[in-house]
C-alpha positions in Angstrom: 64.0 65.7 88.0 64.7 67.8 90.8 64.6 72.0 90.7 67.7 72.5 90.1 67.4 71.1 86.6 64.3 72.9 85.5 66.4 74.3 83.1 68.4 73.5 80.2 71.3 71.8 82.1 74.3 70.5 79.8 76.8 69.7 82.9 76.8 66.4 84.5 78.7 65.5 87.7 78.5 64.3 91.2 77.7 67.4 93.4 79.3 67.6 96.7 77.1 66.8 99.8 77.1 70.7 100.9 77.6 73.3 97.8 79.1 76.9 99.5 76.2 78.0 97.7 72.8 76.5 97.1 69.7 78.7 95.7 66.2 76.9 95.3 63.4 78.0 93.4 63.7 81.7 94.2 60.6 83.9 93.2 61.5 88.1 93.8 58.4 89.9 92.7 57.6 93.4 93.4 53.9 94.5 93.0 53.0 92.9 89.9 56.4 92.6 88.1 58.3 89.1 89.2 62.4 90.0 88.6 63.3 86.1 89.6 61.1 83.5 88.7 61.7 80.1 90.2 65.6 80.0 90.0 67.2 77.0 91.6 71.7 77.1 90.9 74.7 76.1 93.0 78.1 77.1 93.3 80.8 74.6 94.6 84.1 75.4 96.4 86.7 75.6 94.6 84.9 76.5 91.2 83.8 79.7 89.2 79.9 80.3 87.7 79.6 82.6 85.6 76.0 84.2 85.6 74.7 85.8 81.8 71.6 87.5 81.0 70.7 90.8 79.2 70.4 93.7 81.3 67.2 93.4 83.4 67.7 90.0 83.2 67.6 89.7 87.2 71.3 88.9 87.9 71.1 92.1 89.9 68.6 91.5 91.9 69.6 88.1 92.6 72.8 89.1 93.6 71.0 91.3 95.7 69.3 88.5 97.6 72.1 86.2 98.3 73.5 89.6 99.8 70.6 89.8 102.0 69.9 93.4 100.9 66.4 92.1 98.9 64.5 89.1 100.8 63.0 86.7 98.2 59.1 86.1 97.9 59.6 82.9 97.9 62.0 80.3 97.9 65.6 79.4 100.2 69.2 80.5 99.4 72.0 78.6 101.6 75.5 79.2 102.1 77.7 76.9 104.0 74.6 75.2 104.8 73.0 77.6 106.6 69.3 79.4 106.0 70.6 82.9 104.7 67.4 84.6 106.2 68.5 82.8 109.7 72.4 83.0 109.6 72.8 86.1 107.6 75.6 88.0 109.9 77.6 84.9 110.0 77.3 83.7 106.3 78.4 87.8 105.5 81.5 87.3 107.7 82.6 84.4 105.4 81.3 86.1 101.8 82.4 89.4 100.0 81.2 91.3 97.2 83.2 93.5 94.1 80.8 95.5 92.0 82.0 98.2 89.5 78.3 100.1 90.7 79.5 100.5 94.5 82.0 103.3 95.2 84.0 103.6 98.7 83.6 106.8 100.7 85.4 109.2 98.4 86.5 110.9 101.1 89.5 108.8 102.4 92.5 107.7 101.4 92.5 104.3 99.6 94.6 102.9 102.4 92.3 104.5 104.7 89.0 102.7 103.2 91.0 99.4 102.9 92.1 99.6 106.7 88.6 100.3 107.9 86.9 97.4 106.2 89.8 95.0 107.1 88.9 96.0 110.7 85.5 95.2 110.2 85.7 92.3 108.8 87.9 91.1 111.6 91.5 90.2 109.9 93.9 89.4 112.4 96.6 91.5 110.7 95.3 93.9 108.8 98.2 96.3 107.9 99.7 93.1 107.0 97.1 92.2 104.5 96.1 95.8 103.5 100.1 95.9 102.0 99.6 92.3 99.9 96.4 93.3 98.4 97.9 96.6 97.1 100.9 94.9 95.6 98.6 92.0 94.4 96.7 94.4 92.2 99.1 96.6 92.0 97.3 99.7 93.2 100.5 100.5 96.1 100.7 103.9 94.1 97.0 104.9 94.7 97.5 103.8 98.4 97.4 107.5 99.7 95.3 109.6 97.0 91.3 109.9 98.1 89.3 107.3 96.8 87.2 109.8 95.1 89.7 110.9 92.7 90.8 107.6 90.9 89.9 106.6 87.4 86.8 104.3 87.3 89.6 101.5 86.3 91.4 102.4 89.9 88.0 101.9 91.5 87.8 98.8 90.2 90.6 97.4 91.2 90.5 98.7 94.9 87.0 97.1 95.4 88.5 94.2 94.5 90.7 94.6 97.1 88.6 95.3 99.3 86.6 92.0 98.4 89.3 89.9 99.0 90.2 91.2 102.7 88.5 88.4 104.5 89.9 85.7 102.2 86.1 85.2 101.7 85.0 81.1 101.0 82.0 82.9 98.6 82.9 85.7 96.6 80.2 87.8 93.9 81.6 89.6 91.5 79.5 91.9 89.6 81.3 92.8 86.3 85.2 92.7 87.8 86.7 94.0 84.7 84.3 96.8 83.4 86.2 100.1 83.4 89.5 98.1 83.0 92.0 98.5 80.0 93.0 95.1 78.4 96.0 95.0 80.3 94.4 95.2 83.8 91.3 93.2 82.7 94.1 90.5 81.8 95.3 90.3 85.0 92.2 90.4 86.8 91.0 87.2 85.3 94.4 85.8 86.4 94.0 87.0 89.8 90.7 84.9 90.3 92.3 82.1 88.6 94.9 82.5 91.3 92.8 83.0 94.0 90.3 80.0 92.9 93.2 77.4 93.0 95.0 78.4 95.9 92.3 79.8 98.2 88.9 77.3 96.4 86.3 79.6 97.3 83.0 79.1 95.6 82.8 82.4 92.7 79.6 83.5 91.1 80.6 85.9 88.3 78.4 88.2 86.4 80.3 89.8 83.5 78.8 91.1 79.7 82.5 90.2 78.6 82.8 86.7 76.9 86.5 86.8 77.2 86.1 87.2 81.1 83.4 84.1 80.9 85.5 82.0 78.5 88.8 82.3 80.4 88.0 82.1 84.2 84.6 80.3 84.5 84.0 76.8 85.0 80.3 76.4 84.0 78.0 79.0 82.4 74.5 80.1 83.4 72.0 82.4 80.9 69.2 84.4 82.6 66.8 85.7 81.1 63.5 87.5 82.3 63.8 86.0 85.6 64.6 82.4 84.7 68.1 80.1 84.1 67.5 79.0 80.8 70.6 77.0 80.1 73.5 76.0 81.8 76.9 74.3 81.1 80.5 74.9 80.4 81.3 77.1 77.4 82.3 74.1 74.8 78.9 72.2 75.9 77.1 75.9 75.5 78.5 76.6 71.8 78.0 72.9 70.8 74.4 72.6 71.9 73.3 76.2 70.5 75.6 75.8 67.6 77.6 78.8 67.4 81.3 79.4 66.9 81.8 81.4 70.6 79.7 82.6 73.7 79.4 85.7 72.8 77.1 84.3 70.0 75.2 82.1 72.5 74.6 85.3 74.6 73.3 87.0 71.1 71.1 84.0 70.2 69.4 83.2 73.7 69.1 87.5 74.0 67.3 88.2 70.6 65.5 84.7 70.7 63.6 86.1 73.7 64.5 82.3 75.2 62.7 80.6 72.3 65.3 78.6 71.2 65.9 77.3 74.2 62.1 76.5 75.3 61.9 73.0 73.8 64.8 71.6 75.9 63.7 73.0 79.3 63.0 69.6 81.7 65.0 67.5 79.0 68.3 68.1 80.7 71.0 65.4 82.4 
């Protein structure tokens, strides 16, 4: 058995030579409190893991590491193949990030904010692709009000834009539809639908919104204190834990502490 089945794992299949993303046997302590303990996960082009756990959990932090804004204790995250604490400015140029907890400088116009990080991240046209993401998300309207006075939901949606600037081949997002009313939230989650089958970046996607998980993610990972404690696709999830939905998997692995899912760790696939 190798790491990255030291947890409850309920999806088989042949795993490309290369995942976008490959994460083994993480440790992130600080002082005396370890956040990640031993996680070990991979995200494939083209497909969409969704990343569950209980608040302190250590998706967060996690996140944080593949970022290269935390460095791990111990372990070795890879993207495209490459050592992220060697290759971290050119794994960054081909990654982006959306998180509902990261504002723009309020300061400047939407179009403004968008036109500065299209520059930075080097788009050849960026006017160009500045004008599709706003009519993508349809967020034209906000285009010229500061970003400091939209709704949380208009946030939202233009950090979203702003993650999808570089037509990044790994994209994090942290909660992409919190803040969002049905409607938006809707179209959201068939935005990354769009964007997974006709761009195939590798997606890791952290949500505390089962509809979100069910609809747009291919396979399903629960954290908790640290640790992946199961993994599959939502049918193999609600068959194996024996509930009706994933919300109920989410409520069962949360209040069990992990316990129910302790005597199948190192049984898996």
């Amino acid at each position: 058995m190798n790491r990255s089945q030291a947890a409850t794992t309920l999806s088989s299949g042949t795993q490309p030579t290369v995942p976008t993303l490959q994460i083994d046997n993480v440790v992130k302590r600080f002082d005396a409190f370890t956040a990640v303990h031993g996680v070990s996960l991979h995200v494939n082009a083209g497909e969409v893991v969704g990343l569950l756990g209980v608040n302190g959990a250590g998706k967060t932090t996690l996140m944080n590491m593949i970022l290269g804004l935390v460095t791990p204790t111990s372990g070795s995250i890879q993207a495209f193949g490459m050592d992220l604490a060697k290759h971290r400015i050119e794994i960054l140029r081909r990654a982006n990030f959306c998180t509902t907890y990261a504002a723009l400088p309020g300061n400047l116009k939407v179009r403004h904010n968008l036109m500065i990080f299209a520059r930075l991240y080097g788009v050849a046209n960026p006017k160009q692709k500045v004008e599709e993401l706003l009519e993508l998300l349809e967020i034209t309207k906000l285009s010229e009000k500061k970003t400091g006075q939209l709704s949380a939901g208009e946030s939202t949606r233009v950090n979203l834009a702003k993650a999808l600037l570089n037509d990044p081949e790994l994209l994090l997002l942290d909660e992409p539809t919190a803040s969002l009313d049905p409607d938006i939230a809707d179209k959201v989650r068939k935005l990354v639908r769009h964007i997974q089958k006709s761009k195939s970046p590798a997606i890791l996607y952290t949500s505390h919104n089962m509809r979100d998980i069910e609809e747009v993610c291919d396979r399903v990972l629960f954290m908790h204190e640290g640790k992946i404690l199961a993994q599959g696709t939502t049918a193999e999830l609600t068959e194996h834990f024996k509930e009706d939905d994933l919300e109920n998997v989410f409520i069962q692995i949360a209040r069990s502490g992990g316990d129910s899912t302790k005597s199948e760790i190192g049984n898996s696939k």
